[in-house]
Structure formats: C-alpha cells, structure tokens
VEXDREN-2710 file (C-alpha; in Angstrom, 1 decimal):
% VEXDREN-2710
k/r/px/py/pz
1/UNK/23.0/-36.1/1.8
2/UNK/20.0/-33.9/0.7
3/UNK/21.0/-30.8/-1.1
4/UNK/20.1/-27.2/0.1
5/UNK/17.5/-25.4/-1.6
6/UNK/18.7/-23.0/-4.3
7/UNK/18.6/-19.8/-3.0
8/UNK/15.8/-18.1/-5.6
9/UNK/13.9/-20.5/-4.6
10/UNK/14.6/-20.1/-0.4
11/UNK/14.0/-16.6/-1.7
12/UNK/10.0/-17.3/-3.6
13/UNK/9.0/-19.4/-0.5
14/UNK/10.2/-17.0/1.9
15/UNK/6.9/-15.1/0.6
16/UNK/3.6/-16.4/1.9
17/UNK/0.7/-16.8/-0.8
18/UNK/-1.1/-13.5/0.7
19/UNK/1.9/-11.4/0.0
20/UNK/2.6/-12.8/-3.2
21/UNK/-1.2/-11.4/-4.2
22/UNK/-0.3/-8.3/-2.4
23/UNK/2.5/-7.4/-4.2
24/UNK/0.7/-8.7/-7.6
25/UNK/-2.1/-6.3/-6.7
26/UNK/0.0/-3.5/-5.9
27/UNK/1.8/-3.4/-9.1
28/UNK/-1.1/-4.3/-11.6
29/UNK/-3.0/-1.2/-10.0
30/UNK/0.2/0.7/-10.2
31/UNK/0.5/0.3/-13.8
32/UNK/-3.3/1.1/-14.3
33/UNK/-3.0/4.6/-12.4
34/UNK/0.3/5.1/-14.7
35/UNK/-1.8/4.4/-17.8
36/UNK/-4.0/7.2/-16.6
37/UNK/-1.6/9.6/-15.9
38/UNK/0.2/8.8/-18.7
39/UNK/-2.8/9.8/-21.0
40/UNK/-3.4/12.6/-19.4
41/UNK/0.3/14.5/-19.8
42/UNK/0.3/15.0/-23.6
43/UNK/-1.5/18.1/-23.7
44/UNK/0.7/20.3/-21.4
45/UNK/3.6/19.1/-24.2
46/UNK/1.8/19.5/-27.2
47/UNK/0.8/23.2/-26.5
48/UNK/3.9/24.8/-26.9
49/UNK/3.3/22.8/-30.6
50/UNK/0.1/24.2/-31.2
51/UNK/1.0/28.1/-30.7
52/UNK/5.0/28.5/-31.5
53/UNK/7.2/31.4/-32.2
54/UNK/7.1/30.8/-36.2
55/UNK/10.0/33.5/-37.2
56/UNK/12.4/30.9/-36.1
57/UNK/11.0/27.8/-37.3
58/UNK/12.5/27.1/-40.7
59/UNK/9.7/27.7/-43.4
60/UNK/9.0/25.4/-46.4
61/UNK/10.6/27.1/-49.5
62/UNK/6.9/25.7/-51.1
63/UNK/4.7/27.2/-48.6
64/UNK/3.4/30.9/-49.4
65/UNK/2.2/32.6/-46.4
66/UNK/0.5/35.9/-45.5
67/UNK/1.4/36.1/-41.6
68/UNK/4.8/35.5/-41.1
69/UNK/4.3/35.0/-37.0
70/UNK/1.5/32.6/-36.9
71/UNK/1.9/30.4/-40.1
72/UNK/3.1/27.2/-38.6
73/UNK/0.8/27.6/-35.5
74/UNK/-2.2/25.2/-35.5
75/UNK/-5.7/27.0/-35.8
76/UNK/-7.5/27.9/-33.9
77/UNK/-4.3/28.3/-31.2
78/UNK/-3.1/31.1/-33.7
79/UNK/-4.6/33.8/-32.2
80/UNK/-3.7/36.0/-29.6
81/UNK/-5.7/34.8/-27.0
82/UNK/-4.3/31.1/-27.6
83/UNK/-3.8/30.7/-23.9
84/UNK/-7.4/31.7/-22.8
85/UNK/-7.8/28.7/-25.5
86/UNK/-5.6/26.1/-23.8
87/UNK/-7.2/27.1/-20.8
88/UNK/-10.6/26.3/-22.4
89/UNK/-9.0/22.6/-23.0
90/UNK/-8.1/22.3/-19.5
91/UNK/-11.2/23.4/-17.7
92/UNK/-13.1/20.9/-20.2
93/UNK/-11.3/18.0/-18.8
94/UNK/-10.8/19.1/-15.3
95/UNK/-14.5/20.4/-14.8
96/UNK/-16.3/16.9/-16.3
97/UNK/-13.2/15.6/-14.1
98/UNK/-14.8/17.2/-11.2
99/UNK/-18.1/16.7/-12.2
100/UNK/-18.1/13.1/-12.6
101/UNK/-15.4/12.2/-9.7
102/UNK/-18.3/12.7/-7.3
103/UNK/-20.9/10.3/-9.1
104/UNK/-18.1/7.9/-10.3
105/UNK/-17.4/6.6/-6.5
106/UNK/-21.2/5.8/-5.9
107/UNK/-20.9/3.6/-8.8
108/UNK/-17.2/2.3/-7.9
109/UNK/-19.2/1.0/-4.9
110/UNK/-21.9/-1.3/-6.5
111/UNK/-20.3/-2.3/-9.6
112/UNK/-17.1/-5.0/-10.0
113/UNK/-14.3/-2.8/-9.9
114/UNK/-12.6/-5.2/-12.6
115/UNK/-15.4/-4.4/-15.1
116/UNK/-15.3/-0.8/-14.1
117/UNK/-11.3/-0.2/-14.6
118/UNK/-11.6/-1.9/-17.8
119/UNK/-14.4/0.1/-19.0
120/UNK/-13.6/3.3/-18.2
121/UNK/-9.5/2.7/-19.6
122/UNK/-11.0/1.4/-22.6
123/UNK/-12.8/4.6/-22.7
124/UNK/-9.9/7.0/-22.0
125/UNK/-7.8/4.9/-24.7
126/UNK/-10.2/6.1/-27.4
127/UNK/-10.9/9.9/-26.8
128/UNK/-7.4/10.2/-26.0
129/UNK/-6.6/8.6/-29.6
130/UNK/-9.5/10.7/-31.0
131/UNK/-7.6/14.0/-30.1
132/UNK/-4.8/13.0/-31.9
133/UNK/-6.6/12.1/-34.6
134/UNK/-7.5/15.6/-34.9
135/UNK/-4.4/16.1/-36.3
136/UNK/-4.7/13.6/-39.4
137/UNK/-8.1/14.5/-40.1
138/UNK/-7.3/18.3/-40.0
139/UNK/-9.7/19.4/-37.5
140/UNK/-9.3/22.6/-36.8
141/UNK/-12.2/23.4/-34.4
142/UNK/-12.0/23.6/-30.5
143/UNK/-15.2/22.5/-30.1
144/UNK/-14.3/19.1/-31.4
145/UNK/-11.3/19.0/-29.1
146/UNK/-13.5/20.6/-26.2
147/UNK/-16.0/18.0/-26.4
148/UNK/-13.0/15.1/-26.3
149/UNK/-11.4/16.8/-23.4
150/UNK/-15.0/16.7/-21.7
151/UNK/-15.7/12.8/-22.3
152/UNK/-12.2/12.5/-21.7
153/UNK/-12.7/13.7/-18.0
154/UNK/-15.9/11.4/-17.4
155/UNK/-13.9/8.9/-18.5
156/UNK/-11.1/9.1/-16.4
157/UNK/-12.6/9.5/-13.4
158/UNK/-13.4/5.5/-13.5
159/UNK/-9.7/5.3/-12.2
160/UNK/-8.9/6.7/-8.5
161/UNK/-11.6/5.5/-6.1
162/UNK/-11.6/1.7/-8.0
163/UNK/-8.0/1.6/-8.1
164/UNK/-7.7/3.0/-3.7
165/UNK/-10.7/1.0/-3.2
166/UNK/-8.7/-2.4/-4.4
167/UNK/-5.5/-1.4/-2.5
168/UNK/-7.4/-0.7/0.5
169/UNK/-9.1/-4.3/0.5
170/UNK/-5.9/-5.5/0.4
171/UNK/-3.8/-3.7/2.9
172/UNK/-4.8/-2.8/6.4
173/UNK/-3.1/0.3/8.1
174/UNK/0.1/-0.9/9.2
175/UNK/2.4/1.1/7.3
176/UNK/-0.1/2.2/4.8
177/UNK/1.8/5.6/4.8
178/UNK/4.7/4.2/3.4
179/UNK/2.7/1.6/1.0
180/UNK/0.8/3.7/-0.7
181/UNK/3.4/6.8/-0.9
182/UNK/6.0/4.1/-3.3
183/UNK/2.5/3.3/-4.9
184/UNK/1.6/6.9/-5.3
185/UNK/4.8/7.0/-7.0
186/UNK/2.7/5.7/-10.6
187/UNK/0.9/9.9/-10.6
188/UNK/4.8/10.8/-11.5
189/UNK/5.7/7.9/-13.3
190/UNK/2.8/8.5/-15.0
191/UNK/3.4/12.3/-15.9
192/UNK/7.5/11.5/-16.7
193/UNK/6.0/8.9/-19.4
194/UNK/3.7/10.8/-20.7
195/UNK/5.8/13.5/-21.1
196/UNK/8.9/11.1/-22.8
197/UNK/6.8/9.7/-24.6
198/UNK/4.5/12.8/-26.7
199/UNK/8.2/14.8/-26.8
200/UNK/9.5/12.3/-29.1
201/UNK/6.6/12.7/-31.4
202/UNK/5.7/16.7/-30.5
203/UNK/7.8/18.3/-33.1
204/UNK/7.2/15.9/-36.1
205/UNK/3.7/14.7/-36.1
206/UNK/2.2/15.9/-32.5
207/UNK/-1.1/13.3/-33.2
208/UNK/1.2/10.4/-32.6
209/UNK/1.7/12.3/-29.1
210/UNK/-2.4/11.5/-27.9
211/UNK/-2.8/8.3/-29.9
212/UNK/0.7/6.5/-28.6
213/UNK/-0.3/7.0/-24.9
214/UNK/-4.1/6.2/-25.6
215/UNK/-3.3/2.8/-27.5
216/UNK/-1.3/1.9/-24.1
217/UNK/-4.4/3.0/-21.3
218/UNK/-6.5/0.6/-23.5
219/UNK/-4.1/-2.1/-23.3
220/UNK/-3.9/-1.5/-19.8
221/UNK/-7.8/-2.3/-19.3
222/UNK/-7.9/-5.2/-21.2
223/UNK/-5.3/-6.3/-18.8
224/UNK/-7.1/-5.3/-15.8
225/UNK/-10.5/-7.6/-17.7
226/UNK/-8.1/-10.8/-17.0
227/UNK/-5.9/-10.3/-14.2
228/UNK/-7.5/-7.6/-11.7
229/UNK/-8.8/-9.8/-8.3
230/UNK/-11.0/-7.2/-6.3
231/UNK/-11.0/-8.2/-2.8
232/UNK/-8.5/-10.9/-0.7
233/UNK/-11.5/-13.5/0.0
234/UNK/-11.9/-13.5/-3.9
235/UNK/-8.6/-16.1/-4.2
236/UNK/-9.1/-17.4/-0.5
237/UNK/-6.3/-14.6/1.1
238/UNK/-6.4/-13.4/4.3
239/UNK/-8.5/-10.0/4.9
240/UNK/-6.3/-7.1/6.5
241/UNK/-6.5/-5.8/9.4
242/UNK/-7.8/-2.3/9.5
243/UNK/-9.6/-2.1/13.5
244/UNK/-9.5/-4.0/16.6
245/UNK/-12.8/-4.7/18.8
246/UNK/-12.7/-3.5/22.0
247/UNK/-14.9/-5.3/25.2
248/UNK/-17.7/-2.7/25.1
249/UNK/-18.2/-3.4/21.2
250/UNK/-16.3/0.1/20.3
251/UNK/-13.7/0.1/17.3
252/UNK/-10.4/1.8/17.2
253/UNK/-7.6/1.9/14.6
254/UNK/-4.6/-0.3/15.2
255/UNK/-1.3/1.0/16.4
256/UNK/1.7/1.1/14.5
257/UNK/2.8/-1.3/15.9
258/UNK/0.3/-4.1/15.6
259/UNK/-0.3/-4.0/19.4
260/UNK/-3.2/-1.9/21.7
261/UNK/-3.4/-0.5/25.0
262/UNK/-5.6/-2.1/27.4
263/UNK/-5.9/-0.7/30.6
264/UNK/-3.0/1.5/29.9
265/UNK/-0.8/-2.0/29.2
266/UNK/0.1/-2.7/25.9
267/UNK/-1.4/-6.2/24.7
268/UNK/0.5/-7.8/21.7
269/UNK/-2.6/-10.8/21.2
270/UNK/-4.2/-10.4/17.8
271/UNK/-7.0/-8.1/16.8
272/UNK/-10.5/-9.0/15.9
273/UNK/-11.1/-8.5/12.5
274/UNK/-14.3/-6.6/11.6
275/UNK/-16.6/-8.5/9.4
276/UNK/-17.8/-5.6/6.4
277/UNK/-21.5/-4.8/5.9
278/UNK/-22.9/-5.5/2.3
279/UNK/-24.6/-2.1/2.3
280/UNK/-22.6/0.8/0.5
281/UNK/-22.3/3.6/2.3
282/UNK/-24.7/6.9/1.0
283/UNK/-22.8/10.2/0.0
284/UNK/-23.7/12.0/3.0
285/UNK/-22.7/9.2/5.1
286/UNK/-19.6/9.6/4.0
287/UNK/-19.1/12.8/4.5
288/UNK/-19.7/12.7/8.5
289/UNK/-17.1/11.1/8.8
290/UNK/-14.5/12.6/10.4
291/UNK/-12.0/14.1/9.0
292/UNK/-13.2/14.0/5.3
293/UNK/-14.5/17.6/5.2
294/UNK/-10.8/18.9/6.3
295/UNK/-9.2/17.3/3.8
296/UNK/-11.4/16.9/1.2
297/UNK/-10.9/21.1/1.5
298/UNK/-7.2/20.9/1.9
299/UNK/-6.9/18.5/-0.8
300/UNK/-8.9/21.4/-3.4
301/UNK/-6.6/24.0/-2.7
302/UNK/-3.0/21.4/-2.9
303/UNK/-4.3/20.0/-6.3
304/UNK/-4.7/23.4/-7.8
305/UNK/-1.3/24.2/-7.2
306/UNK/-0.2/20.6/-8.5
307/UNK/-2.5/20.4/-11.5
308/UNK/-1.0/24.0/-12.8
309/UNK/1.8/22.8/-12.3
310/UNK/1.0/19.8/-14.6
311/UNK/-0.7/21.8/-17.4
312/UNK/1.3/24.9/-17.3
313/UNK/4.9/24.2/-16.0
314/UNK/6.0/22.9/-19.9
315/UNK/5.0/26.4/-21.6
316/UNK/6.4/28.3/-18.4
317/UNK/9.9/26.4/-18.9
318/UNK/9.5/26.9/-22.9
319/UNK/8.6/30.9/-22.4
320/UNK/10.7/32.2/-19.4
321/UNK/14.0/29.8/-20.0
322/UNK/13.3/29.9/-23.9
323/UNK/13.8/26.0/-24.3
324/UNK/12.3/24.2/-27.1
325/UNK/9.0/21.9/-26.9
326/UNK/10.5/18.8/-25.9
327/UNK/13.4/19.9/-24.3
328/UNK/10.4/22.1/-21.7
329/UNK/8.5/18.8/-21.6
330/UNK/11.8/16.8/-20.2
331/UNK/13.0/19.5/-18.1
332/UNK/9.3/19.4/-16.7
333/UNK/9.5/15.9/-15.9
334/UNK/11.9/17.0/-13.0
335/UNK/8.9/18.2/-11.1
336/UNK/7.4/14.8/-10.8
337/UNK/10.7/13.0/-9.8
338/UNK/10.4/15.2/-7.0
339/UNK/7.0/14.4/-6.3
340/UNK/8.1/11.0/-6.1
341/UNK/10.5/11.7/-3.5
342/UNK/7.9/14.1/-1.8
343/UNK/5.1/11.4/-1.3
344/UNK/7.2/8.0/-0.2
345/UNK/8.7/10.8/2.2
346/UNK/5.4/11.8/3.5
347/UNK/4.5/8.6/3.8
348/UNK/7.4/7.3/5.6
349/UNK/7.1/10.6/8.2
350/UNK/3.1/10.1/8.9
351/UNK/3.7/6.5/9.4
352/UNK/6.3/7.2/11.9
353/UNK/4.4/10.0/13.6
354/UNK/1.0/8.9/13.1
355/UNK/0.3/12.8/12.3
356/UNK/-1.0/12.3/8.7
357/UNK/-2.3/16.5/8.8
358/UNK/0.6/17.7/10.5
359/UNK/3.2/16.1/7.8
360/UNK/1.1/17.5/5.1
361/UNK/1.0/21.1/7.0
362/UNK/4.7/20.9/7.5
363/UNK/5.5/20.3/3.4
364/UNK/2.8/23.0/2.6
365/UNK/4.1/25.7/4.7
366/UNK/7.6/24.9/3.4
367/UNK/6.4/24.9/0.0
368/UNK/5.1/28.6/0.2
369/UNK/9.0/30.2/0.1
370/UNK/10.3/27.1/-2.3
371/UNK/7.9/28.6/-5.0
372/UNK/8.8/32.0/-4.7
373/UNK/12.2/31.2/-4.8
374/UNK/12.0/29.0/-8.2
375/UNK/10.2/32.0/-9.9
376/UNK/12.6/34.1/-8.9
377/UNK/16.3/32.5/-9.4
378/UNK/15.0/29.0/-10.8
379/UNK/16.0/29.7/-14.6
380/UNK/19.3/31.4/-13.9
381/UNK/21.3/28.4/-14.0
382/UNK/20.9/25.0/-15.0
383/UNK/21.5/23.8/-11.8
384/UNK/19.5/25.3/-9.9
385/UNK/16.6/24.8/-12.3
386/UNK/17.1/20.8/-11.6
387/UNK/17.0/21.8/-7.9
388/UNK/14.5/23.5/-7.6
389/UNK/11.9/21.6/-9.7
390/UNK/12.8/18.8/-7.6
391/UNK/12.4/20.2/-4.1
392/UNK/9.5/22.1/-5.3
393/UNK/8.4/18.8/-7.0
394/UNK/8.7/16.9/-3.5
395/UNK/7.3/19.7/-1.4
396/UNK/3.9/20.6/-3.6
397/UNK/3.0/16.7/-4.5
398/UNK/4.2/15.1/-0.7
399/UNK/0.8/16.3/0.7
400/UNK/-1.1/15.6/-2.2
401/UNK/-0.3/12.0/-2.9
402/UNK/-0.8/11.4/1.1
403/UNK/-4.1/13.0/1.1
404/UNK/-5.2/11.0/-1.9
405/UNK/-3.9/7.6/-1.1
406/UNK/-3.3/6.7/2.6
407/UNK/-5.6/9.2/4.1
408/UNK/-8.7/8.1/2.0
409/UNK/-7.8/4.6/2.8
410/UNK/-7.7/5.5/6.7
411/UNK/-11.1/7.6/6.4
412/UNK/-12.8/4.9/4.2
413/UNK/-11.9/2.2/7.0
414/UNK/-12.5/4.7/10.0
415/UNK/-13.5/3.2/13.0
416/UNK/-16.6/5.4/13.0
417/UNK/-17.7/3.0/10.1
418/UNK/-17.8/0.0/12.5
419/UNK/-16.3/-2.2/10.0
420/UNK/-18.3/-1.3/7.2
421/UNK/-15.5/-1.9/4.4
422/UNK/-17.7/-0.7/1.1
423/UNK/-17.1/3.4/2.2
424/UNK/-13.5/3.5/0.4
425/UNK/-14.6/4.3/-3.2
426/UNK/-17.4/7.1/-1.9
427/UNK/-14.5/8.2/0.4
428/UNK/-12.0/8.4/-1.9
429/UNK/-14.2/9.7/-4.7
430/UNK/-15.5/13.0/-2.1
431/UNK/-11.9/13.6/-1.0
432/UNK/-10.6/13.5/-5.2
433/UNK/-13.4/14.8/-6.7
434/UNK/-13.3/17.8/-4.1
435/UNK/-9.6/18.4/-5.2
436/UNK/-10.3/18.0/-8.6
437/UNK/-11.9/21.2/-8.2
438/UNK/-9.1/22.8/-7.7
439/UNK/-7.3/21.1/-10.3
440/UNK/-9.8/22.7/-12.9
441/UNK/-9.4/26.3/-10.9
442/UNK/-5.8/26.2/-11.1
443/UNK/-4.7/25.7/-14.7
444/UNK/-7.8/28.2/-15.7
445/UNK/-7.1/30.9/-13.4
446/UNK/-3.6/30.5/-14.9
447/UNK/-4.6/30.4/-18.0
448/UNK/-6.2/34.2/-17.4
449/UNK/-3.3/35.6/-15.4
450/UNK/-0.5/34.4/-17.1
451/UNK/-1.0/37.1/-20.0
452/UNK/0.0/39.7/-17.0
453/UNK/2.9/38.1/-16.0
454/UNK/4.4/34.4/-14.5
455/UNK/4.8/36.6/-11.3
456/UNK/1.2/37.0/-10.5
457/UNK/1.0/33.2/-11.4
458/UNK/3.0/32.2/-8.6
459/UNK/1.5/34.4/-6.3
460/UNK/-1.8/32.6/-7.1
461/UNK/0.2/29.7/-6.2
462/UNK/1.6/30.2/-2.9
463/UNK/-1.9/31.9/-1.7
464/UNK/-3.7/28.4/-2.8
465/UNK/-0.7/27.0/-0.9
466/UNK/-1.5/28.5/2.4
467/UNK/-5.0/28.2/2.3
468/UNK/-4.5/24.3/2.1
469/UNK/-2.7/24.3/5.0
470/UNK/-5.7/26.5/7.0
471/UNK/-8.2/23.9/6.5
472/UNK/-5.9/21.4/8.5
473/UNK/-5.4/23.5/11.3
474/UNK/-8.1/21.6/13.8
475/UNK/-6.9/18.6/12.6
476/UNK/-3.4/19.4/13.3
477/UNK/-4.3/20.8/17.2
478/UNK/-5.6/17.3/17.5
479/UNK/-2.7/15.4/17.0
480/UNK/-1.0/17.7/18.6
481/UNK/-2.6/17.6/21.7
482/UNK/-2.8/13.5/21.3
483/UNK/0.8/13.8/21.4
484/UNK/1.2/15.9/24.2
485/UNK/-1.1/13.3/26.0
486/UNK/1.0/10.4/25.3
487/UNK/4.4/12.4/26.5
488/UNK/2.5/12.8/29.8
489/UNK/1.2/9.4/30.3
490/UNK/4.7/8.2/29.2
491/UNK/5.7/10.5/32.2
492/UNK/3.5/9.7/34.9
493/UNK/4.6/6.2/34.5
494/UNK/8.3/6.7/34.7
495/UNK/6.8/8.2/37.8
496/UNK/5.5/5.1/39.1
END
C-alpha cells in the first residue's frame, strides 16, 4: 500500500510554480522598500541627540565648559534656531527627493530594474554611512551633512517606481487592494526598524545610528544583483491579467471577480490578455491618463501630513510628553503600526468596493478630528497616547499607502493604455514624486512653525488633510454615480 504524501509536502505542491515566484517577488521587494525606509528613519531619532536639554545630562567631572545649556549639544544644532536647522536637513533630502522622483521613473522604464535597485541601494548604503561618519570624523558643518542629505535623496528615489513597477508585472488587479496594502506594510516596518534600530545606538554613539541601517540597504542591493527577476516571462511564468478585450477592440479593467458583463450577462470564460508595447510611455503621456492628475494632487497634500509626521513626531513626543530620545523614537513607532493597519484596511475596503478615491476620502475626512484630538488629550495618559498614535497612524497612512501602491498599479495598467505595460514606473514615479512635494513642504513648514507652538502645527496638518480629500472630489462623484448605476440596473432586472 503506497503511503500518503507528508503533509508539508501536500502543502509545497498545493502551490503552482507562478505563485511560488509571486510570493518570492513580493517578499524580496518587500525587504528592498524596508531597507529604504529603514535608512531613511534615523534622522527624526537622532535629532533630539543633536540639540538636548544639557542641565540634566550628567556632565563629565573632566570637561570644563562655558555654556552650561548647550555643552553637550552637537554644533552647529546648538543654537537657538536648531530647528530651522533640522528643517534645513529635511528639505535637503525631501527636495532632491522630489526633484529626482520625477526623472528617476523615465529611467526606471529603460533600464533593468535589477541593475537599477542595486545601484541606487548601493548608493543610499553609503551616504547614509557617510552621515554617521560625521560623527567619528568630527564634522561639525551642515553643509557637509546638507550635501549627504541631498545625494541621499537622488539616491533613494531609485526605489518606488522599480520596486511598484516589478510587483505590477507580476500581479494583475484582482485583489491588488489587498496585495499591495500587506506589501505596503514594508513603509512601517521600515520606519519601526529604523527607529529600533538608531535608539539603541542614539544615546551612546549616535554615528552607529546612520551607518548600522546603511550597511543593511547595501546588503539589500547586492541581494536584489542575484535574486531580483523583473518581469513573469523572464523564468517562463504566466503574465497577469490586468484588461479583457472586448469585440470592438476596446479595453476594460477586469471585475473583481474575474468575470465581465456582456450584453448585460455576466460571462465567466477567460480574458484576453493584452500583449505590452516595447515603447515606454513619454511623461506627458502619462499624465493624460486619467485619474493621475487627482491623485497625484491628493497624494502631495497626504504625504505632507505623513512625512511630518515621520520627521517631527520623535522630537514632538520628546518635547510635549518630556520622554527621553529613545524612549520618543519607540513611542513613535506606534504611528507606523497604525499605518500598517490603516493600509491592508484600505486595501481590503477598495477591493471590496471598487471605490479606491472614496476609501481614501473616507480615512481623510475622519483623520481631520483624530489629529486634533491627539494634540489635545494624546499625552495625558499613557493609554491614550498608544491609542491615539495608532488610530491616527491607520487613518493618515491608509490613503497614502493605497494611493502609492494599488492605485499607481491600476493607472500604470489603465485600459486607456491599451495594453501598453512599460507606463507603471513613469506612473508611479508622477504620482510619488508629486507627493514627495509635499513630503518636503511638510516637515519644513514645520520646522518654521513649530517655534510658535505644536498647536499651529497641527492646524497645518489637518488643513493639508482636507485639501487632500478636495482634489478627489470628481473622482469620488464618479464612483458614486457608477454605483448608483449598478443599484439600478440590479433593479430593473429584479423587475424583469
């Protein structure tokens, strides 16, 4: 009698070879965006280093002093005006960021997205290791730590439309809400690690904090050299499914389902799979595409709210609930557990709706009181601080991790595109670079209104909150109204 097969192994063959490549390709580009996020936390930790309270720091018995407030601060953050500083920091990564977001999807597009990744985490590996090394060399001047901050930027924008641009060869939309928000996830994993990771070394020897997470973004893109497969034809896989062809040559997006309405009947046969033009599509191109202009807006207005969060919510935590520097940096973390949350639950929603501007509407309008609230009672307990930074967490990032991951996918394989599949990395690259505009407004215009007060912070905030939210208001008719349509049609035929 011929034994049953073990059941690990009933278990591995269960899974065809396409989804055993899938799920390879979803985690090995999860890890890469993790090594860039991770690279990019350890300066919101480090600053509460670099400017302190000295008159209750212990001082060396040794060390003679002349200014007994500012002698264990690091020059040039000594000063007064040490946040207008930080700020300069910021707006020197977030700007080149910006910049170079918008260039770096024309060339995600016509060069190997394996020898891209590498490249440009190679890159971020050493100017994040440089800035730390500012520490052992004793550099004290913010050009030098401008000028990383800036190549820094170029560098890491190498990562978000190659990294969307491989996941979206891979995966067609099925549930590519729900995908992509547990991928998303890696933005928050990311930020948690970061954070973990420069607070064990923030207090001792805070270089260790930039050239720890840099040695590991470097390691990542060597992996990436060996392992990264760009598209599913590459290792003979199956290409997903992203349109159907319809009898008069027209293109639409499949249903949730996996089935499409002819004739008003629903037909469960197969779609036609869209052969991709070699030709990469031109900037312009991209942007008349529908839909991209919306977002790409919304998108500027979420990230500065999320990215001020990123940069500022450590020294907010260390000034307002007066923890120390790596107790603010964990307590920080909270935020991006949220976010976690936030984004798999946006994804899960505008999967199940099919209204990927109404869910992100829906979390920003909700966001708008969440933020007032945790200015205003979110230190006042421990409890409620954990809360708070978690449902604020969920409610700020939910909209930006769908607007950045399954909605560039959808708009870099709309139907207007007629199959043409070399659009996501432009796509992607308009939608991220246009936020990252934002995210290099936000943690400057903090940076000059935080002297007046955390108040007027937040109600920079919540005003960038709503205006996100405007820009998706045609959007949002429109799938209102396609709603309304179907509850009709689904109607008249209960009619019949």
């Amino acid at each position: 009698m011929k034994s049953p097969l073990a059941p690990g192994i009933r278990l591995v063959t269960s899974f065809s070879r396409d989804s055993w490549y899938r799920g390879f390709i979803l985690f090995l580009t999860f890890l890469f965006y993790t090594a860039y996020h991770l690279s990019r936390k350890p300066i919101s930790i480090v600053k509460s280093q670099l400017h302190r309270n000295c008159s209750l720091v212990i001082r060396p018995a040794d060390l003679n002093v002349t200014d007994n407030d500012t002698w264990c601060d690091w020059t040039p953050f000594d000063q007064d005006n040490y946040q207008t500083l930080f700020g300069v920091l910021d707006n020197s990564f977030l700007v080149a960021y910006a910049i170079g977001m918008f260039f770096s999807g024309i060339f995600g597009e016509r060069l190997p997205l394996r020898y891209y990744l590498s490249f440009g985490m190679l890159m971020s590996g050493l100017f994040t290791c440089l800035f730390g090394l500012g520490y052992y060399w004793n550099i004290h001047s913010l050009g030098y730590y401008a000028f990383i901050q800036v190549m820094n930027g170029l560098m890491q924008t190498t990562g978000w439309p190659a990294v969307v641009a491989c996941v979206g060869n891979w995966f067609g939309k099925g549930k590519r809400g729900f995908i992509m928000g547990v991928w998303n996830s890696h933005t928050s994993v990311g930020n948690i690690l970061g954070s973990l990771i420069a607070g064990v070394f923030v207090s001792s020897e805070w270089g260790m904090s930039f050239i720890v997470p840099g040695l590991i973004i470097a390691s990542a893109g060597v992996l990436c050299f060996f392992f990264l497969v760009e598209k599913p034809e590459d290792v003979n896989c199956s290409r997903p499914q992203h349109h159907i062809v319809q009898e008069n040559g027209e293109t639409e997006p499949l249903l949730q389902n996996g089935h499409r309405s002819i004739n008003g009947a629903v037909s469960t046969e197969t779609p036609e799979i869209v052969e991709g033009h070699s030709e990469a599509i031109s900037f312009f191109g991209a942007l008349r595409i529908p839909g991209v202009v919306e977002f790409s807006l919304c998108l500027m207005f979420a990230k500065l709210v999320s990215y001020t969060f990123l940069y500022w919510l450590p020294l907010y935590i260390s000034n307002v609930a007066h923890f120390q520097a790596k107790e603010a940096g964990d307590m920080s973390t909270l935020f991006d557990a949220g976010g976690i949350l936030g984004g798999i639950m946006a994804g899960l929603v505008s999967d199940f709706t099919g209204g990927r501007a109404s869910t992100c509407c829906v979390m920003l309008i909700a966001a708008a009181p969440m933020l007032f609230l945790y200015n205003y009672i979110g230190q006042r307990s421990l409890g409620i601080t954990v809360g708070m930074l978690l449902l604020c967490g969920g409610l700020v990032n939910g909209p930006y991790a769908l607007i950045t991951t399954a909605v560039s996918a959808d708009l870099g394989t709309h139907e207007s595109l007629r199959g043409n599949s070399r659009a996501l990395s432009t796509v992607t690259a308009i939608i991220d670079g246009t936020g990252s505009i934002g995210a290099a407004l936000g943690p400057l215009f903090a940076g000059l209104i935080s002297p007046t007060g955390w108040n007027n912070v937040f109600y920079m905030l919540i005003s960038a909150d709503m205006l996100a939210c405007l820009f998706l208001t045609r959007l949002v008719f429109k799938e209102v109204k396609g709603w309304c349509g179907q509850i009709s049609r689904a109607r008249g035929l209960r009619e019949i």
